[in-house]
C-alpha positions in Angstrom: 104.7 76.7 97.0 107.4 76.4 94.1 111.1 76.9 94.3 112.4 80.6 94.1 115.6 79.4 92.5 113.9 79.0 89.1 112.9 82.9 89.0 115.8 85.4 87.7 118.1 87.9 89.6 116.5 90.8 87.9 112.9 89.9 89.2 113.8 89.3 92.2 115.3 92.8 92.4 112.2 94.5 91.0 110.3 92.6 93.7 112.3 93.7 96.5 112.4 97.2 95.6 108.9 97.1 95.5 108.6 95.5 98.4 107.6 92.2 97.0 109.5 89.9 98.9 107.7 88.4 101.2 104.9 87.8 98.1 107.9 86.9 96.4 108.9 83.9 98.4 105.4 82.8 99.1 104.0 82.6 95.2 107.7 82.8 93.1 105.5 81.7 90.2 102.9 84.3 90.6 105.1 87.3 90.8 107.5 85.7 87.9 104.6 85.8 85.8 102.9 89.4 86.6 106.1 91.2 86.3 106.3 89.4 82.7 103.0 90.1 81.9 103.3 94.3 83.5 106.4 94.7 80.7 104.7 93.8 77.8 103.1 96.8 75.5 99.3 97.0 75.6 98.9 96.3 72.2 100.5 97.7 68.7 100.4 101.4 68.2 98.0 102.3 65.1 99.8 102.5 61.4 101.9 105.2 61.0 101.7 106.6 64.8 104.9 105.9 66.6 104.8 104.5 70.0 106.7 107.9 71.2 104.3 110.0 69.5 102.9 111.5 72.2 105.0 111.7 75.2 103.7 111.9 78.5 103.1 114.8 80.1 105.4 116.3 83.2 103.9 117.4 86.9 104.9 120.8 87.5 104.1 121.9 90.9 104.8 125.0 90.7 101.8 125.6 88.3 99.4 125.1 91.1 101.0 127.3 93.5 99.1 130.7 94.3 101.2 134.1 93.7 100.9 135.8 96.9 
């Protein structure tokens, strides 16, 4: 087990709003290094294609919903 003084005040909150804590406490250098890895981009977009080129689509729930 390694200290959980070493890992920063802003991963700690993701963690606990996730509720990572008790992972948190157990393996600090495991979830330090996941949450690092999870925020970086996949890869570079293609040449010429923005990153924002194709926004994501929204869940409307009232599309599926049956006119009676």
């Amino acid at each position: 087990m390694s200290d959980t003084a070493n890992v920063p005040d802003w991963i700690r909150a993701t963690a606990e709003q996730r509720g990572l804590s008790k992972a948190l406490k157990l393996f600090p250098d495991g979830v330090k290094g996941a949450v690092e890895k999870g925020l970086k981009p996949l890869g570079t977009p293609a040449q010429g294609i923005s990153p924002i080129a194709s926004p994501a689509s929204v869940f409307n729930p009232a599309r599926f919903e049956q006119n009676k």
